[in-house]
CHARMM internal coordinates of N, CA and C (Angstrom, degrees):
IC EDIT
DIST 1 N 1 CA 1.4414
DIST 1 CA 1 C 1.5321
ANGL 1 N 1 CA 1 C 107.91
DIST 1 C 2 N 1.1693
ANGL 1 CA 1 C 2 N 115.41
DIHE 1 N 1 CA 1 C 2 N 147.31
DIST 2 N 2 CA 1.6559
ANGL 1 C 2 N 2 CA 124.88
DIHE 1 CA 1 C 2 N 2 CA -171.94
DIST 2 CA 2 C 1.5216
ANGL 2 N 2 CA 2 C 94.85
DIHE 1 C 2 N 2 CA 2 C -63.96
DIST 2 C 3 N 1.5119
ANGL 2 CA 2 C 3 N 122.89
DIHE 2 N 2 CA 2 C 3 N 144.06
DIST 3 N 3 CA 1.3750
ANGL 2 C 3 N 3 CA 129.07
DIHE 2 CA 2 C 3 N 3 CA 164.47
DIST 3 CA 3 C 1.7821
ANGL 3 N 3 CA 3 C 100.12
DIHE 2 C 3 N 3 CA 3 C -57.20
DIST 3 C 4 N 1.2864
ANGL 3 CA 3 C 4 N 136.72
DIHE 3 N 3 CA 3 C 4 N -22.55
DIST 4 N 4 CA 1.4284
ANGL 3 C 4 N 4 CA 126.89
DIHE 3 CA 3 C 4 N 4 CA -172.22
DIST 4 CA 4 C 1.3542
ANGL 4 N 4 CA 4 C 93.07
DIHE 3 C 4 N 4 CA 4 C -77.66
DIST 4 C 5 N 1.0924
ANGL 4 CA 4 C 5 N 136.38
DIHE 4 N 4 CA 4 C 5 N -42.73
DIST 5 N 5 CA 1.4503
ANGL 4 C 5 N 5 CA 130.49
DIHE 4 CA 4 C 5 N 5 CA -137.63
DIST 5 CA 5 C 1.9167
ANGL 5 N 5 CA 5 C 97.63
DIHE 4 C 5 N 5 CA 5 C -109.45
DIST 5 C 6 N 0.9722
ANGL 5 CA 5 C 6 N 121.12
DIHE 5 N 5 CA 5 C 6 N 3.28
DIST 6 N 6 CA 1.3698
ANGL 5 C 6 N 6 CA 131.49
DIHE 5 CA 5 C 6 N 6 CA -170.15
DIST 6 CA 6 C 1.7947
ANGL 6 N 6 CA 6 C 93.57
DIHE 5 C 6 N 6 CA 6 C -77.07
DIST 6 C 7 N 1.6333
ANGL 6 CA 6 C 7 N 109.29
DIHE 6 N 6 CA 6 C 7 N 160.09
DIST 7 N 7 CA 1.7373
ANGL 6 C 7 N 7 CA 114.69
DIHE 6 CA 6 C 7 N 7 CA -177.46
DIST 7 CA 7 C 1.9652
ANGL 7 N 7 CA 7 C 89.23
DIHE 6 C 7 N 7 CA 7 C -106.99
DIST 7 C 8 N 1.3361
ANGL 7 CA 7 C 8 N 81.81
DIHE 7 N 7 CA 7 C 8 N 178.76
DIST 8 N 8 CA 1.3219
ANGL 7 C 8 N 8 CA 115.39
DIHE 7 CA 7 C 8 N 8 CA -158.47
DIST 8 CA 8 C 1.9336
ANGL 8 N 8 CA 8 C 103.13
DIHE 7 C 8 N 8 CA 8 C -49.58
DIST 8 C 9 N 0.6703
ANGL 8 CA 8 C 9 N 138.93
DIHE 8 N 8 CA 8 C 9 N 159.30
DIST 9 N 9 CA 1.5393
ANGL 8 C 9 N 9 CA 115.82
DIHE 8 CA 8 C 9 N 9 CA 166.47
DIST 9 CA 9 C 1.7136
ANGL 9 N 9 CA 9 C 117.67
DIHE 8 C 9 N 9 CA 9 C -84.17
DIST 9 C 10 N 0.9987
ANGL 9 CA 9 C 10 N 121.39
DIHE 9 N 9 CA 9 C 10 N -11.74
DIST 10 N 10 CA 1.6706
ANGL 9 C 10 N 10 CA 114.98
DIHE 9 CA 9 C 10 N 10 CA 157.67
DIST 10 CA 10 C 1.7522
ANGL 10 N 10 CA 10 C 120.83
DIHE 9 C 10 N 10 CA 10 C -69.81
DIST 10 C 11 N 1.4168
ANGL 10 CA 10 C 11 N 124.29
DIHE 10 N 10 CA 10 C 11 N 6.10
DIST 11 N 11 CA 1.0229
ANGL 10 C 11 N 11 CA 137.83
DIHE 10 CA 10 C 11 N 11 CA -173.15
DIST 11 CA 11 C 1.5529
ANGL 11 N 11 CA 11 C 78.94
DIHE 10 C 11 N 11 CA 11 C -99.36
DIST 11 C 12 N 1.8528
ANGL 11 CA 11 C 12 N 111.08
DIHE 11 N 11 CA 11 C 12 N 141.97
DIST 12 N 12 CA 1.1616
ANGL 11 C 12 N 12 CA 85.45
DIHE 11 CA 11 C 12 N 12 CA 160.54
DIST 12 CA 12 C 1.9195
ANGL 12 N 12 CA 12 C 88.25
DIHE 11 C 12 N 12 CA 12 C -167.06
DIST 12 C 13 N 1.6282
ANGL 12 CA 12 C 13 N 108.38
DIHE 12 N 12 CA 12 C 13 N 18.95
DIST 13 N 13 CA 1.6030
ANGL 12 C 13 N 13 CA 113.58
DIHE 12 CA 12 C 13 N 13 CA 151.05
DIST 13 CA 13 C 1.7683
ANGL 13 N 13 CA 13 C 109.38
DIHE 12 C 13 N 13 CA 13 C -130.72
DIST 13 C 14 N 0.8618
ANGL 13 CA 13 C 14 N 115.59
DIHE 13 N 13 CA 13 C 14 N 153.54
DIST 14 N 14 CA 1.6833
ANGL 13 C 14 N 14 CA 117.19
DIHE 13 CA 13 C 14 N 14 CA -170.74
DIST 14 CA 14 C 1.7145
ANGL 14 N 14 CA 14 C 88.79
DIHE 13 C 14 N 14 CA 14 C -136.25
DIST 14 C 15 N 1.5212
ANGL 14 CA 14 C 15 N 103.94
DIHE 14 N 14 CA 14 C 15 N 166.76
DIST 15 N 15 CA 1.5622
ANGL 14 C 15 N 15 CA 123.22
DIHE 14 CA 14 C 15 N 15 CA -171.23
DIST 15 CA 15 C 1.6338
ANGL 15 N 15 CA 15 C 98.74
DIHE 14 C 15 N 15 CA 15 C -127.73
DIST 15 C 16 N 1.2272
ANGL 15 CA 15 C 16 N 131.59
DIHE 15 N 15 CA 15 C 16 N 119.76
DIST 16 N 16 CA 1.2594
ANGL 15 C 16 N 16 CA 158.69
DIHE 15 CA 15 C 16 N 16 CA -147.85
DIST 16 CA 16 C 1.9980
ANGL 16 N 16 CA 16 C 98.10
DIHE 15 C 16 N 16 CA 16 C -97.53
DIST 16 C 17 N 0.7848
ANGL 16 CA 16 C 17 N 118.54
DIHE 16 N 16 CA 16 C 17 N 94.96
DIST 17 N 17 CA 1.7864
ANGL 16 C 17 N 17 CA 86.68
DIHE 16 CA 16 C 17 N 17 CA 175.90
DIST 17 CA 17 C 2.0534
ANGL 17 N 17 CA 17 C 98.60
DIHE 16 C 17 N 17 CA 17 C -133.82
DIST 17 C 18 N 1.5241
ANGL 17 CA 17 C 18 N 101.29
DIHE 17 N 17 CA 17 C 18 N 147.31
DIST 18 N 18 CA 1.6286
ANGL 17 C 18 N 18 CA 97.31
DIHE 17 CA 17 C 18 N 18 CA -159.52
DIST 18 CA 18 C 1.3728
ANGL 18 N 18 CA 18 C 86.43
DIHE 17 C 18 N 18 CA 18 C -108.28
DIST 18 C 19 N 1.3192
ANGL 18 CA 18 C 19 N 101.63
DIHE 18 N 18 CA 18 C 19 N 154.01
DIST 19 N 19 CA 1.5503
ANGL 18 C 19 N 19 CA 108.12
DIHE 18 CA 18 C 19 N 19 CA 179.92
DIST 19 CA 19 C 1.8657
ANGL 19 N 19 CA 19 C 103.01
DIHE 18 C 19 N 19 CA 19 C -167.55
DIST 19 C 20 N 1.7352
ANGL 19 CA 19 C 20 N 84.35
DIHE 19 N 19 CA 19 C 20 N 96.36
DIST 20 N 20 CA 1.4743
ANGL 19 C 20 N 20 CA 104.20
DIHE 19 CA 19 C 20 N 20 CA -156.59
DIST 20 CA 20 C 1.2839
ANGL 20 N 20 CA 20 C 117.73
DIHE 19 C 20 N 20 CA 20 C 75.95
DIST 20 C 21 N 1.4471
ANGL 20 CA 20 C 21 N 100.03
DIHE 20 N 20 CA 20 C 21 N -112.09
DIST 21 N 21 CA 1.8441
ANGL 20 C 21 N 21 CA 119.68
DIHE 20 CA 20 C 21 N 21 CA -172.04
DIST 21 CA 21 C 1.1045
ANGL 21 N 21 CA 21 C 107.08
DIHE 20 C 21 N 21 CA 21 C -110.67
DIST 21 C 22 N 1.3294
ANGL 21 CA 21 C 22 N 109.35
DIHE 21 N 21 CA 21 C 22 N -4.04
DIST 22 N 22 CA 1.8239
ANGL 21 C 22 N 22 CA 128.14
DIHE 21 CA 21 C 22 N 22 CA 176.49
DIST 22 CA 22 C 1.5095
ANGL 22 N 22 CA 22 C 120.59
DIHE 21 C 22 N 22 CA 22 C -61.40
DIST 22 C 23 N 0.8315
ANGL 22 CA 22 C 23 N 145.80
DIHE 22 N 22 CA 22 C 23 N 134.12
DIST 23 N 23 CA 1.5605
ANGL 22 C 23 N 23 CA 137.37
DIHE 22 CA 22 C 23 N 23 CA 153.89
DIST 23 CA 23 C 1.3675
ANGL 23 N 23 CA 23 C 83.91
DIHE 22 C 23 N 23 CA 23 C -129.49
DIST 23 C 24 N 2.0473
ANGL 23 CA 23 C 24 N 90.20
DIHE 23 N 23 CA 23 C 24 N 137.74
DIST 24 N 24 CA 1.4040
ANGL 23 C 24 N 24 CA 113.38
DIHE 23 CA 23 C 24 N 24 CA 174.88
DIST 24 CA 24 C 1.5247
ANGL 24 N 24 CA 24 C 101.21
DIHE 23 C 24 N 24 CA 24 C -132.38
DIST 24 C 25 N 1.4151
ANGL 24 CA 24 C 25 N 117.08
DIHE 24 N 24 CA 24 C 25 N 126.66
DIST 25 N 25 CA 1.4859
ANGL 24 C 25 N 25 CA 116.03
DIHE 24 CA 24 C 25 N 25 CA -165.00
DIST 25 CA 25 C 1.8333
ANGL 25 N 25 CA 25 C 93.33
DIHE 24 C 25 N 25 CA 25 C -121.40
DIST 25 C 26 N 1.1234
ANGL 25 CA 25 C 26 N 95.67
DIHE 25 N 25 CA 25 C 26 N 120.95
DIST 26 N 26 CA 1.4828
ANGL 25 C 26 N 26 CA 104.47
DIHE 25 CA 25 C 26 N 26 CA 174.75
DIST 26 CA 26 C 2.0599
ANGL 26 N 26 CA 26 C 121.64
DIHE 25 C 26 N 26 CA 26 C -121.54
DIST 26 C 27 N 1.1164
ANGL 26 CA 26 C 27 N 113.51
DIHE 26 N 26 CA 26 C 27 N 155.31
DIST 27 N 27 CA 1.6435
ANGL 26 C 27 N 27 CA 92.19
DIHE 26 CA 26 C 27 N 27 CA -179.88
DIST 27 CA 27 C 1.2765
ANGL 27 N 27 CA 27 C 127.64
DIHE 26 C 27 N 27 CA 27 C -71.34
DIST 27 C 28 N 1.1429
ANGL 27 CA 27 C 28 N 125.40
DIHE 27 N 27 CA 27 C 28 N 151.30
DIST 28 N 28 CA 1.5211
ANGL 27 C 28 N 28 CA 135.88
DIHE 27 CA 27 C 28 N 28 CA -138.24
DIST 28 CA 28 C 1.8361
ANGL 28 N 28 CA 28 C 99.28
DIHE 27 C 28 N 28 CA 28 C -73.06
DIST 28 C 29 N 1.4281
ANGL 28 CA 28 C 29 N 94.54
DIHE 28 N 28 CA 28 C 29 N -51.48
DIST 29 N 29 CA 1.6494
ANGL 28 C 29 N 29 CA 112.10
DIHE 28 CA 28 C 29 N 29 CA 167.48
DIST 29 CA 29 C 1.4705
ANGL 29 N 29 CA 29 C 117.72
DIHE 28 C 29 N 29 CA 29 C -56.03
DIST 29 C 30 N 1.1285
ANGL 29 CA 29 C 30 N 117.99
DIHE 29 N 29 CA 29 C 30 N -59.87
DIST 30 N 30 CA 1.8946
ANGL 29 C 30 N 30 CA 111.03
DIHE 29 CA 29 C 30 N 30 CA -167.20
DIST 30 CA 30 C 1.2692
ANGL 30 N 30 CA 30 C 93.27
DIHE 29 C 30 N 30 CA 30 C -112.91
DIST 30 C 31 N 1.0082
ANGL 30 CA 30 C 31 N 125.33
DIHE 30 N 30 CA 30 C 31 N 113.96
DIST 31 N 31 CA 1.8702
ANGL 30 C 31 N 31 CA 147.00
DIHE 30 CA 30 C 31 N 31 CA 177.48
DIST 31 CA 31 C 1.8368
ANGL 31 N 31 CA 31 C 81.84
DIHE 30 C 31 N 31 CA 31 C -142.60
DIST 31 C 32 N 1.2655
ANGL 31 CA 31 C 32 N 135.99
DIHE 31 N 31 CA 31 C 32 N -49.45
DIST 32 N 32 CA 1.2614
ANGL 31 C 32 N 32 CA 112.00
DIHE 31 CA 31 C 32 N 32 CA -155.77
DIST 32 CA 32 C 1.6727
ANGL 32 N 32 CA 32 C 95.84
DIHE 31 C 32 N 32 CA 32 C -100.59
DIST 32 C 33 N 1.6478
ANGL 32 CA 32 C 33 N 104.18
DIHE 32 N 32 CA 32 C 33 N -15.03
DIST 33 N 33 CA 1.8139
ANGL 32 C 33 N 33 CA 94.32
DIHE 32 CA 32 C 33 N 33 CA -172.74
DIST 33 CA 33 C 1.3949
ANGL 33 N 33 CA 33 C 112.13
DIHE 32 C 33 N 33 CA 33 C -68.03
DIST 33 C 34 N 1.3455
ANGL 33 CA 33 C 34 N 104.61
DIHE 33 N 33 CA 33 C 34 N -41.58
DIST 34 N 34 CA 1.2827
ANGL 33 C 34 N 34 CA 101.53
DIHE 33 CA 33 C 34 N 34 CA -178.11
DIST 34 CA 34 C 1.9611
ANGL 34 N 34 CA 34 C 131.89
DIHE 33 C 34 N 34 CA 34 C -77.85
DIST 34 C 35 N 1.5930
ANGL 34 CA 34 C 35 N 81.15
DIHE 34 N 34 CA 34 C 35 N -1.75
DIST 35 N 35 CA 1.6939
ANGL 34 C 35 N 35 CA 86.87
DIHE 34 CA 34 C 35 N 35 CA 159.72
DIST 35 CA 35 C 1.1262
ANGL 35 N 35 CA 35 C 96.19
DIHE 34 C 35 N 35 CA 35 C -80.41
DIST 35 C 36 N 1.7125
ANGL 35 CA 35 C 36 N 141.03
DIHE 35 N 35 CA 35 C 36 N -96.36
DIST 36 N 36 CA 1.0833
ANGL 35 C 36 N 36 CA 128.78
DIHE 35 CA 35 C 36 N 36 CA -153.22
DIST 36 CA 36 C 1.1327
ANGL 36 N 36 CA 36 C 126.94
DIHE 35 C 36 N 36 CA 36 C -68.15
DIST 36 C 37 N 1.8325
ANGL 36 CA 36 C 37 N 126.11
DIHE 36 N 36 CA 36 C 37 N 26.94
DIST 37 N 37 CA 1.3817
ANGL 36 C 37 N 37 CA 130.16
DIHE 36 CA 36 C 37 N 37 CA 146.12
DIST 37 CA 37 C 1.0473
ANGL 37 N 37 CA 37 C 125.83
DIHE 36 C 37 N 37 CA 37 C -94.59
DIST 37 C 38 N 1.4281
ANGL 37 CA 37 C 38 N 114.74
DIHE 37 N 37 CA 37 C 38 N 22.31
DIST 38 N 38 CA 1.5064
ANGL 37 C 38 N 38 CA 129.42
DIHE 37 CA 37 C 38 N 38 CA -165.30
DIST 38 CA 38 C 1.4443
ANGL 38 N 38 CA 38 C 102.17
DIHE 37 C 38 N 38 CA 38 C -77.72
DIST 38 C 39 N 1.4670
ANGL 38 CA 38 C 39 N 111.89
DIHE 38 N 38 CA 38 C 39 N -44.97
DIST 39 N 39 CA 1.4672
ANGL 38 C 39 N 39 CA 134.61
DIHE 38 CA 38 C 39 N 39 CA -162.59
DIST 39 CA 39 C 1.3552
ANGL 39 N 39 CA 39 C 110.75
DIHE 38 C 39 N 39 CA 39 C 81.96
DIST 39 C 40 N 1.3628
ANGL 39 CA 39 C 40 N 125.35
DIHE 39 N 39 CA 39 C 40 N 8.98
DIST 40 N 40 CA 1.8641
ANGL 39 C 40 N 40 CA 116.43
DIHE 39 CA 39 C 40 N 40 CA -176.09
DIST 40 CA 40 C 1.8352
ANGL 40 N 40 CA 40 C 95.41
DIHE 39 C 40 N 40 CA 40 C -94.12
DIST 40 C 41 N 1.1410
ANGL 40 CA 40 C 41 N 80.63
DIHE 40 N 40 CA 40 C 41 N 138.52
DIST 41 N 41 CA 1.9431
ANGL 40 C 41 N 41 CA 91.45
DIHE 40 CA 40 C 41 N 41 CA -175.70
DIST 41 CA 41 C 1.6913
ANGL 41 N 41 CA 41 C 87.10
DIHE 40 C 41 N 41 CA 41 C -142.33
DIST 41 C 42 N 1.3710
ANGL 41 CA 41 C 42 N 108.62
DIHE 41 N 41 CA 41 C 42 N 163.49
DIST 42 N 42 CA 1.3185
ANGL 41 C 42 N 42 CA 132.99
DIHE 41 CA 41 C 42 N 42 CA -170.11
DIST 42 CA 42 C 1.9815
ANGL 42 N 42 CA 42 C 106.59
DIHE 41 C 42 N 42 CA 42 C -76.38
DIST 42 C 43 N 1.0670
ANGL 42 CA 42 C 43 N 115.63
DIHE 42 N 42 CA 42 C 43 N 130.50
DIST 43 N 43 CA 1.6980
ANGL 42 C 43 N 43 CA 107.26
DIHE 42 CA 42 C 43 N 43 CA 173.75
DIST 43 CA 43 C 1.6606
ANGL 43 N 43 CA 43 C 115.91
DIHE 42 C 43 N 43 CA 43 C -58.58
DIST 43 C 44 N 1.5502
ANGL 43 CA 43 C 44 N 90.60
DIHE 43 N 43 CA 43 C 44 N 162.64
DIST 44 N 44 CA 1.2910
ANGL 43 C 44 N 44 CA 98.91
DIHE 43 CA 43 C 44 N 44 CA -174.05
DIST 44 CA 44 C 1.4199
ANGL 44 N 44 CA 44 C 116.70
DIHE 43 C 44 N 44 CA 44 C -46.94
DIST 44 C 45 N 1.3328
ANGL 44 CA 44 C 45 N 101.19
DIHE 44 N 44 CA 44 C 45 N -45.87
DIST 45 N 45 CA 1.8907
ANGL 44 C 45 N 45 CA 101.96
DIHE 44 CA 44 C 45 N 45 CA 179.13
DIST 45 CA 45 C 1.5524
ANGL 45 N 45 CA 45 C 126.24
DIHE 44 C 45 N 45 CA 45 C -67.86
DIST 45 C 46 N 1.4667
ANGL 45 CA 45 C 46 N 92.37
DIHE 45 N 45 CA 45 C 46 N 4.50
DIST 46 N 46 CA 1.5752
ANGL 45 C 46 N 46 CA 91.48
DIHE 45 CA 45 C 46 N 46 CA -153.35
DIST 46 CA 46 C 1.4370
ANGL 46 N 46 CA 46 C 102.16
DIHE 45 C 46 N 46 CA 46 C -60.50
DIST 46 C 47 N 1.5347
ANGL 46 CA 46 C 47 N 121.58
DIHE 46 N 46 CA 46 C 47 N 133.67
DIST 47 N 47 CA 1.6059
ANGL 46 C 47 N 47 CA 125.85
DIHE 46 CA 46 C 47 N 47 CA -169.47
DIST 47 CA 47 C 0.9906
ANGL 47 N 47 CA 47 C 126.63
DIHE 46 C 47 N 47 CA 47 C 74.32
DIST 47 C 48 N 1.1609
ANGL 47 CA 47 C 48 N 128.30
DIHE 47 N 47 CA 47 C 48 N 11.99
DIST 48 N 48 CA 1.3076
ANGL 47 C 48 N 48 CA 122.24
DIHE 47 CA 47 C 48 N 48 CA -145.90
DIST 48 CA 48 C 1.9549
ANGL 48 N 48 CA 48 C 113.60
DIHE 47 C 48 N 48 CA 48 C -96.71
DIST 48 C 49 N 1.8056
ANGL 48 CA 48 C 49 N 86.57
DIHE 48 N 48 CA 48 C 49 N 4.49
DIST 49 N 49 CA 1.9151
ANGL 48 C 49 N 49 CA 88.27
DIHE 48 CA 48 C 49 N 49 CA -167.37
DIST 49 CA 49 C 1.7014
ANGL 49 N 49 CA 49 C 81.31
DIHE 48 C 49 N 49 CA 49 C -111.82
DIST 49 C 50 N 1.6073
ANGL 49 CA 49 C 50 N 123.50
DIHE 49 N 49 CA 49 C 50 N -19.45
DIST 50 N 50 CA 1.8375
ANGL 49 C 50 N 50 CA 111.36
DIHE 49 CA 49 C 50 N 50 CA 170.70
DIST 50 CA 50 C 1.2721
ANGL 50 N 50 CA 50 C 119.65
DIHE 49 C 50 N 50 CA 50 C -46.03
DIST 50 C 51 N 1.4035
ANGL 50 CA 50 C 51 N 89.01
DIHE 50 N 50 CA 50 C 51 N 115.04
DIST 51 N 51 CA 2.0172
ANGL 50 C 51 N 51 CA 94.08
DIHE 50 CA 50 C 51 N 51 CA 167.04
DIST 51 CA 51 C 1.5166
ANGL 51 N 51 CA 51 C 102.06
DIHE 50 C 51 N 51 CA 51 C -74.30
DIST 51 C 52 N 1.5537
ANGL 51 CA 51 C 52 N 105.95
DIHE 51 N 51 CA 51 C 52 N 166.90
DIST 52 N 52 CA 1.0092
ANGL 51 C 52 N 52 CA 94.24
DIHE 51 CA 51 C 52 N 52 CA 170.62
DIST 52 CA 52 C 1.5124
ANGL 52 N 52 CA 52 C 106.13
DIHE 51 C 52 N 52 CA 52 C -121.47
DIST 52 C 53 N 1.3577
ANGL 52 CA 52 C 53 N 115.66
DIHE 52 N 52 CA 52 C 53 N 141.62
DIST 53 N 53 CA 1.6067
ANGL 52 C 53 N 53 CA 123.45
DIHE 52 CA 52 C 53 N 53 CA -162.94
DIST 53 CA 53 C 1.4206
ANGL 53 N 53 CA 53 C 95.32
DIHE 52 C 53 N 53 CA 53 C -82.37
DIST 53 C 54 N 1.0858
ANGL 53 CA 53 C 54 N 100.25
DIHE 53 N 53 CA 53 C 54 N 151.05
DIST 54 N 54 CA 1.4284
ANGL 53 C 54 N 54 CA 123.62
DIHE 53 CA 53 C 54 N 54 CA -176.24
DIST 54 CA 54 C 1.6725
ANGL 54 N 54 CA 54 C 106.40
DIHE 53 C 54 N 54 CA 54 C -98.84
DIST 54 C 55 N 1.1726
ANGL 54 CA 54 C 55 N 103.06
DIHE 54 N 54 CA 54 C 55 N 140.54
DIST 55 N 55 CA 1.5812
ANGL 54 C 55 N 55 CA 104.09
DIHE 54 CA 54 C 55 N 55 CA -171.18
DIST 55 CA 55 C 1.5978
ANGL 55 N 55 CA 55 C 110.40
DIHE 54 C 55 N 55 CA 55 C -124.17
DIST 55 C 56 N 1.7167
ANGL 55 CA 55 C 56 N 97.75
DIHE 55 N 55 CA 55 C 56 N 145.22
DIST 56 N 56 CA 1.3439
ANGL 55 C 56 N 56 CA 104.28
DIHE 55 CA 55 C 56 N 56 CA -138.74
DIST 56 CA 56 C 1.8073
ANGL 56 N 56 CA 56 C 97.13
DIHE 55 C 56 N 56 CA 56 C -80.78
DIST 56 C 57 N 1.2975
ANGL 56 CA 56 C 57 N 126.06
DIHE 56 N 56 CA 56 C 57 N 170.44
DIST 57 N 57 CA 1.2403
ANGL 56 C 57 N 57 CA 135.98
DIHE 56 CA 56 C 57 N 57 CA 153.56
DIST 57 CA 57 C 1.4975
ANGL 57 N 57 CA 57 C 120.53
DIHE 56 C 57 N 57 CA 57 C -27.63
DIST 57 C 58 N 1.5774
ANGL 57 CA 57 C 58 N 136.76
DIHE 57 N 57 CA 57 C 58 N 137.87
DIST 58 N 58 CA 1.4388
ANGL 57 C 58 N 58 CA 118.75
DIHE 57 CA 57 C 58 N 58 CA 174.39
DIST 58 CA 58 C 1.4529
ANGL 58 N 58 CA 58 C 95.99
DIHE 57 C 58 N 58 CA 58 C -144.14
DIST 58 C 59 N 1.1489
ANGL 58 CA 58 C 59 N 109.77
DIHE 58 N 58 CA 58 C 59 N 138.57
DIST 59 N 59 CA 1.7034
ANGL 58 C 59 N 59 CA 99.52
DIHE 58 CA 58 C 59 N 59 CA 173.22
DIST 59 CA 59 C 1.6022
ANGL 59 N 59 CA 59 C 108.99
DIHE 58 C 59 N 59 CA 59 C -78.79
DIST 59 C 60 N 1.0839
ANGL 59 CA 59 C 60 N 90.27
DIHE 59 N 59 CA 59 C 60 N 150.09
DIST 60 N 60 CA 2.0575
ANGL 59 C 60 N 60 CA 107.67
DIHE 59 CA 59 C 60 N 60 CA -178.90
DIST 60 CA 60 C 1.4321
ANGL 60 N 60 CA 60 C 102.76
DIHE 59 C 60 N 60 CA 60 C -60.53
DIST 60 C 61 N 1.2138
ANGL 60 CA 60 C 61 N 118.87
DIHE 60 N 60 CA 60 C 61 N 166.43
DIST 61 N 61 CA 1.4236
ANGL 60 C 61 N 61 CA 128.84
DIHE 60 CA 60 C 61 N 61 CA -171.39
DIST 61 CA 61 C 1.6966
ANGL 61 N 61 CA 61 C 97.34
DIHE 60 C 61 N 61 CA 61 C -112.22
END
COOR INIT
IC SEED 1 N 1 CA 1 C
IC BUILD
């Protein structure tokens, strides 16, 4: 890996994930922090015309 493109040196497991011919290597720890430090959240309307289906009767097990 290029010395530019290398992580921090306290990183020191990463998460592998293939996508296609892609490999995207991210740190093992923040895969989810850095989604929700993104700041992108869904608009106000988002859903807002989904009904919500009603779900049918099931007998208990």
């Amino acid at each position: 890996m290029p010395y530019s493109a290398r992580f921090d040196e306290h990183v020191t497991h990463v998460n592998v994930r293939v996508v296609g011919n892609e490999r995207i290597i991210s740190p093992a720890n923040q895969v989810w922090d850095s989604f929700f430090l993104s700041g992108n959240t869904a608009s106000a309307d988002f859903m807002a015309e989904r009904e919500t289906a009603v779900q049918p009767e099931r007998d208990g097990l």
